[in-house]
C-alpha positions in Angstrom: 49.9 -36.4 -29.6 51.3 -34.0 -32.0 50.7 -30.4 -30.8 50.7 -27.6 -33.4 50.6 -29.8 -36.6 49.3 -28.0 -39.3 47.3 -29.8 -42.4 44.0 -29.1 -43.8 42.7 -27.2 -41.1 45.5 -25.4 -39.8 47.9 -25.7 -36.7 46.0 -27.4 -33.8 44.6 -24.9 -31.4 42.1 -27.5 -29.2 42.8 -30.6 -26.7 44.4 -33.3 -27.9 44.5 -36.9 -27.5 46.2 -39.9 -27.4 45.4 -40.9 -31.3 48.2 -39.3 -33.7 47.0 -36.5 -36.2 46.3 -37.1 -39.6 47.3 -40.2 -39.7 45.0 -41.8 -42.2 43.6 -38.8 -43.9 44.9 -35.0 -44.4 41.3 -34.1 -43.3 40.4 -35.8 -40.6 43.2 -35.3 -37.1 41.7 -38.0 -35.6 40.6 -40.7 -37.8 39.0 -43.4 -35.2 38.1 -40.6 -32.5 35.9 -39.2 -35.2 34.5 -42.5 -37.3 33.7 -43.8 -34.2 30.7 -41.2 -33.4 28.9 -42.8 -36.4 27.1 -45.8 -33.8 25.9 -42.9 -31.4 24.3 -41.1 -34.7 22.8 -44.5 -35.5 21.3 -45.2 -32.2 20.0 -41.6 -32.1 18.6 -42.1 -35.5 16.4 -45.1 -34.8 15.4 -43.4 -30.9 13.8 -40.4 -33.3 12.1 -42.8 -35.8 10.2 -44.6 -32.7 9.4 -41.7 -30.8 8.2 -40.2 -34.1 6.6 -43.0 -34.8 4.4 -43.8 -31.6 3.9 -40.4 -30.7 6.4 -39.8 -27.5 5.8 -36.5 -26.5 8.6 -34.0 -27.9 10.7 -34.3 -25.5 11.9 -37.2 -26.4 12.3 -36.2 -30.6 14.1 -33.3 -29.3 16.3 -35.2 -26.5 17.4 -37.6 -29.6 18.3 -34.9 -32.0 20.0 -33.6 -29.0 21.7 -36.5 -29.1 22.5 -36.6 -32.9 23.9 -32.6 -32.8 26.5 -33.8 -29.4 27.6 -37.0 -31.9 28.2 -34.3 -35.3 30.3 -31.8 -32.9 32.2 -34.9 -32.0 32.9 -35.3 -35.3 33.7 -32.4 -36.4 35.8 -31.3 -33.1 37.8 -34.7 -34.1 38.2 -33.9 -37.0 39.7 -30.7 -37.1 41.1 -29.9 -33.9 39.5 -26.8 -33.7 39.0 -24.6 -30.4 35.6 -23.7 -32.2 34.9 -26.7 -33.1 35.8 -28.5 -29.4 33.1 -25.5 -28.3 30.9 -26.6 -30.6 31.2 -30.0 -29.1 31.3 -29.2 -25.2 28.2 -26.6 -25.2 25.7 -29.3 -26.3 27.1 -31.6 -23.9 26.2 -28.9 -21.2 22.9 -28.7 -22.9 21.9 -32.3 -23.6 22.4 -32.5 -19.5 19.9 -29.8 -19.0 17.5 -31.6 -21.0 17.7 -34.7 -19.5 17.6 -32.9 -15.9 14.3 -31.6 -17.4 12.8 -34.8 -18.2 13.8 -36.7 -15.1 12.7 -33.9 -12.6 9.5 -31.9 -14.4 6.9 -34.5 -13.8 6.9 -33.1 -10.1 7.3 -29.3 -10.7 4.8 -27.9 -9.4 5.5 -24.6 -11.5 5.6 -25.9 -15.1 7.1 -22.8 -16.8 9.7 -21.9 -14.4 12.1 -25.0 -14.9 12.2 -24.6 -19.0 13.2 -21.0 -18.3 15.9 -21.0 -16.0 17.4 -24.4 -17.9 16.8 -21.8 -21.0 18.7 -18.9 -19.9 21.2 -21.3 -17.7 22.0 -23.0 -21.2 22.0 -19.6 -23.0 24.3 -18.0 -20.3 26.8 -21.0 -20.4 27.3 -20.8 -24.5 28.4 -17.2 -24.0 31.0 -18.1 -21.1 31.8 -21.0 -22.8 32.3 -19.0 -26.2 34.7 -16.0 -24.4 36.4 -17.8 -22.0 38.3 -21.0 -22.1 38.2 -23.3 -18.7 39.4 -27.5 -19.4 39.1 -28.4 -16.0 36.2 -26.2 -14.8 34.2 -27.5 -17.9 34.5 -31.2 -17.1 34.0 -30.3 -13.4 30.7 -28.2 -14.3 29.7 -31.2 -16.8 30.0 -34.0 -13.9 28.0 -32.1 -11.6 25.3 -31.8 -13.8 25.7 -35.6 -14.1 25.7 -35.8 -10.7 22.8 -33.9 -10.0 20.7 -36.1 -12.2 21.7 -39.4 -10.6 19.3 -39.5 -7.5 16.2 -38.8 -9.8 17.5 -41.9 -12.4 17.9 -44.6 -9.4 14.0 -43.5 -7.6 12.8 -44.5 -11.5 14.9 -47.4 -11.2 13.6 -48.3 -7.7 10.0 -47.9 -8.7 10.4 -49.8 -12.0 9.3 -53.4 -11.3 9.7 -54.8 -15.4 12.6 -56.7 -15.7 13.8 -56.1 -19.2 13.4 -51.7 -18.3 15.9 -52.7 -15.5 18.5 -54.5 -17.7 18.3 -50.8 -19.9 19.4 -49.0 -16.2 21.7 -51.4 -16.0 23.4 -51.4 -19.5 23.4 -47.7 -18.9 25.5 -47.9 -15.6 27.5 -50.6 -17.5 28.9 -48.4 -20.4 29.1 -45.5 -18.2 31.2 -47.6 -16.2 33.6 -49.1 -19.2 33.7 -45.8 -21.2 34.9 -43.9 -18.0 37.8 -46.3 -17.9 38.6 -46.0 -21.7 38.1 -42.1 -21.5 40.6 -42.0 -18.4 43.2 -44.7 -19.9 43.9 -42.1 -23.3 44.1 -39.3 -21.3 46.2 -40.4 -18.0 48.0 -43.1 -19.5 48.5 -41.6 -22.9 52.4 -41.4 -22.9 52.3 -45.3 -22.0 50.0 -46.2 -24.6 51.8 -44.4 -27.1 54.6 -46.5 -26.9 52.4 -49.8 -27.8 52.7 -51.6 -30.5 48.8 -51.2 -31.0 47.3 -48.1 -29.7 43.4 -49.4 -28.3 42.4 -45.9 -29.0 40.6 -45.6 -25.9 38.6 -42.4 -26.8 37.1 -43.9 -29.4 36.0 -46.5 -27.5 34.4 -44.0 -25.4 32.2 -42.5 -27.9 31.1 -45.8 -29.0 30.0 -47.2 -25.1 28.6 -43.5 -24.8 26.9 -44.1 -27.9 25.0 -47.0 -26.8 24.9 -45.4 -22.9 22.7 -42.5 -24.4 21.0 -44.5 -26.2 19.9 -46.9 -23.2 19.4 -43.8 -21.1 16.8 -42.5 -23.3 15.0 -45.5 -23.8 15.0 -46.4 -20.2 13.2 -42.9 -19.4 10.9 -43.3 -22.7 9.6 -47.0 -20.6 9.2 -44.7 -17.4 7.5 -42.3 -18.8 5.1 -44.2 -21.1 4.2 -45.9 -17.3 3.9 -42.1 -16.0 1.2 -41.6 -18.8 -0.8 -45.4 -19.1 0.9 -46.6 -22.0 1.2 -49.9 -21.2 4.7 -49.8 -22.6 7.0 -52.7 -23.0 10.9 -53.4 -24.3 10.8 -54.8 -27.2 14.2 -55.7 -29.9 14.5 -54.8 -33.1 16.3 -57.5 -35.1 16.6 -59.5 -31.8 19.6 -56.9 -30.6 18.3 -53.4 -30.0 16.2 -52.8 -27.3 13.0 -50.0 -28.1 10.0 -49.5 -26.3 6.6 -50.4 -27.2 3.4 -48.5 -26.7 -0.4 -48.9 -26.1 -2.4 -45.1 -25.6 -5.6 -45.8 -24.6 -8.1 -44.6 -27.3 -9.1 -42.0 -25.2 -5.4 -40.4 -26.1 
């Protein structure tokens, strides 16, 4: 790390990370920790097209957007080594969780219109916060426990999904969680270590790339659940042989 380089954008006023600054490009701090955002833009990208294309309900289109915005902060946090910018990444984060806690847990509310309003306001009240004060530790702290709190709802789908190939999406979404963790947690404990290689692995890029594919498998794995929820007859599918969608049959009634 390089703290308080200045270049295109000015001296550094974010977090940094283990790649060095503007390295590769006088506009981009951090060439591979921003480049490699691209897959999770691509994977949101064709999520959109099929739930646009079958008809999901909006949810879903707005949950992959969601997921396109969080990949664009990246960038552009990444890039710039910006405070603004790093908020501009982090509050998304805060509210792509919300929505997912909305689509696991509303199909049991009993009161349909309360849970979008408190996630709402919750979401509205954090980007103030988030925008006046600044708090590293309590952010990621905050962020895990939303995690957290959606983790019990995701294994009772998992429990009660019987189709083998929806499993393996569960799965490959515990398995990049699992990896990207590790890569995440290597640049930023092991940073000074690492720095001394001859080859720097660049371990937060790695981490947008598994989280790339994570989200991706996430969202496709609740699209499968929910298409069951509805009578959809849904099914995983691959497109080109390699990336898992699902598949849809509304009855005609729908």
């Amino acid at each position: 790390m390089e703290n308080g380089l200045s270049s295109f954008w000015g001296p550094v006023t974010s977090t940094e990370w283990c790649e060095k600054n503007y390295v590769h490009s006088s506009y981009i701090a951090e060439f591979f920790n921003t480049i490699s955002n691209v897959p999770g833009i691509l994977f949101a990208l064709i999520g959109l097209i099929n739930a646009l294309r079958q008809r999901f309900e909006k949810r879903f289109t707005v949950l992959h957007i969601s997921n396109m915005i969080l990949a664009i902060g990246s960038m552009l946090y990444h890039a710039t080594l910006q405070r603004m910018q790093q908020q501009g990444d982090e509050t998304p984060m805060v509210w792509e969780m919300l929505l997912y806690f909305y689509i696991l847990y509303s199909p049991d509310w009993h009161y349909r219109s309360t849970m979008p309003t408190f996630l709402f306001f919750y979401g509205a009240g954090f980007a103030v916060v988030h925008a006046l004060f600044r708090f590293e530790i309590g952010f990621k702290v905050h962020y895990v426990i939303l995690c957290l709190l959606c983790v019990p709802r995701m294994y009772k789908y998992y429990i009660f999904t019987k189709d083998v190939s929806a499993k393996r999406l569960a799965k490959l979404y515990v398995a990049t969680l699992f990896l990207g963790s590790i890569c995440w947690l290597s640049d930023r404990v092991l940073c000074e270590e690492i720095s001394g290689w001859y080859f720097n692995p660049q371990g937060h890029a790695l981490w947008h790339v598994f989280m790339g594919f994570n989200s991706y498998s996430a969202n496709t794995f609740l699209m499968f659940c929910r298409a069951q929820q509805r009578g959809w007859d849904p099914k995983v599918v691959h497109f080109l042989g390699l990336i898992p969608y699902v598949k849809i049959q509304k009855p005609k009634s729908q």
